[in-house]
C-alpha positions as CSV (number, residue, x, y, z in Angstrom):
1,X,39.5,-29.3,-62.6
2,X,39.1,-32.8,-63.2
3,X,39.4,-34.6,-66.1
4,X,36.7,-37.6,-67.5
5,X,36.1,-40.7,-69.6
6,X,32.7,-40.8,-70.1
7,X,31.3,-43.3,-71.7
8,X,27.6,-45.0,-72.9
9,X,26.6,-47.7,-75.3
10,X,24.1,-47.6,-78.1
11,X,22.1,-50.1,-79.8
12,X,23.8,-49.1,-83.7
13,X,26.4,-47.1,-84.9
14,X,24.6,-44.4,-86.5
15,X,23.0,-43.3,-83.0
16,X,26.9,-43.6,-81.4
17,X,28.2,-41.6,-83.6
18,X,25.5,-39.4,-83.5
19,X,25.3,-38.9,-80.0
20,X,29.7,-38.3,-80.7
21,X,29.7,-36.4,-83.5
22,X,26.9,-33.1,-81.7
23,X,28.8,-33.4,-78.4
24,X,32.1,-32.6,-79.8
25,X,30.6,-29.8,-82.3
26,X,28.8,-28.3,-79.3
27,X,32.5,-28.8,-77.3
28,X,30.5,-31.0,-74.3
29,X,33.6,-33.0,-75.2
30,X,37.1,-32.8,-76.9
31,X,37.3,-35.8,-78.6
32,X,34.9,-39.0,-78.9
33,X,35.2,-42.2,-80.2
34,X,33.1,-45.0,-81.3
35,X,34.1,-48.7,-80.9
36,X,31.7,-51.5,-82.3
37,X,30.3,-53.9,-82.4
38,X,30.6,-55.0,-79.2
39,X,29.2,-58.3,-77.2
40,X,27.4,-56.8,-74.0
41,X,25.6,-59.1,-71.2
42,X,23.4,-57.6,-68.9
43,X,20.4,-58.2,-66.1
44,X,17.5,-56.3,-67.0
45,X,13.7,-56.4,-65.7
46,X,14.6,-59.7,-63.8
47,X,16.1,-61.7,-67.0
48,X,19.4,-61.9,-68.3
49,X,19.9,-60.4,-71.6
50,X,22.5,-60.7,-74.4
51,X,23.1,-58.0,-77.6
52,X,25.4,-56.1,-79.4
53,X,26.2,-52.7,-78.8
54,X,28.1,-49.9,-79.6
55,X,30.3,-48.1,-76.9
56,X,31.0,-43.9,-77.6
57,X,34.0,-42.9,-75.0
58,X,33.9,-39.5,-74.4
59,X,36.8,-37.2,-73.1
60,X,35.9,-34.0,-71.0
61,X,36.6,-31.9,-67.9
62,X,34.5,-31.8,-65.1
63,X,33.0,-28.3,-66.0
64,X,31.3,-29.8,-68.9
65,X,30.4,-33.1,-67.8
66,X,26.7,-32.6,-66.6
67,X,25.7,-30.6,-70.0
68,X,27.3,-34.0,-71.7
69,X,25.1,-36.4,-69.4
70,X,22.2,-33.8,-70.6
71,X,22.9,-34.0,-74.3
72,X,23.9,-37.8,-73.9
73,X,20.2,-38.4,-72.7
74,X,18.3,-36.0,-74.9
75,X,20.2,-37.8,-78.2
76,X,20.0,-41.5,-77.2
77,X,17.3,-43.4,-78.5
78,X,16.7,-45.4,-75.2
79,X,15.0,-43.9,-72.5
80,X,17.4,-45.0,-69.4
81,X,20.4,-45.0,-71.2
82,X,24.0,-45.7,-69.6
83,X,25.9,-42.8,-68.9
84,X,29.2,-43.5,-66.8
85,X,32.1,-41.8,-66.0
86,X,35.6,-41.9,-64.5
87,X,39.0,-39.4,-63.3
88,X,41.0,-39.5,-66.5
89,X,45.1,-38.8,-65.8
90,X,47.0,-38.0,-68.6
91,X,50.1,-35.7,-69.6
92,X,49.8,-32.0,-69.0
93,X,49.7,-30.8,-72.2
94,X,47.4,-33.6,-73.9
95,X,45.2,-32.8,-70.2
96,X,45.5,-28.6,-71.4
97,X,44.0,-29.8,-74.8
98,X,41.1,-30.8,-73.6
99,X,40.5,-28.2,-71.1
100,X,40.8,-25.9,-73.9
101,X,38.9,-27.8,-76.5
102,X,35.7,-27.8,-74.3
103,X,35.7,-24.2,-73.3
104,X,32.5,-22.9,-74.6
């Protein structure tokens, strides 16, 4: 099973934390965080753009990960809204945690 840092930005902190708070309670994820705010620079319909955001960083398995894109999507206020995500290593037992901690 893998393990992933997912992560998406939001345009406040109520909507991150949010969007955190449900995914952990419905254990899509075993531990979210919140960072903010944060300068973000983008392209976007042909122009640059410039903002701040705020970034949720999600940590799940692999099982879980496409119900957390789902719920991700569904919650966030924008309609194409970032949704990355990358292999996480980590130490067994901090890795056997989250496993657990996002069995349904």
């Amino acid at each position: 099973m893998d393990h992933l840092l997912v992560t998406t930005t939001t345009p406040d902190r109520d909507s991150a934390a949010h969007i955190s708070a449900t995914a952990v309670a419905n254990k899509l994820a075993a531990t979210a965080k919140v960072h903010g705010p944060i300068s973000s620079f983008w392209w976007h319909l042909g122009e640059q753009g410039e903002g701040e955001e705020w970034q949720a960083v999600f940590q799940t398995t692999s099982a879980r990960y496409s119900d957390l894109e789902a719920h991700i999507i569904a919650e966030h206020p924008w309609n194409k809204p970032e949704v990355t995500s990358v292999r996480l290593g980590g130490s067994q037992p901090y890795l056997a945690w989250l496993e657990s901690a996002t069995t349904p």
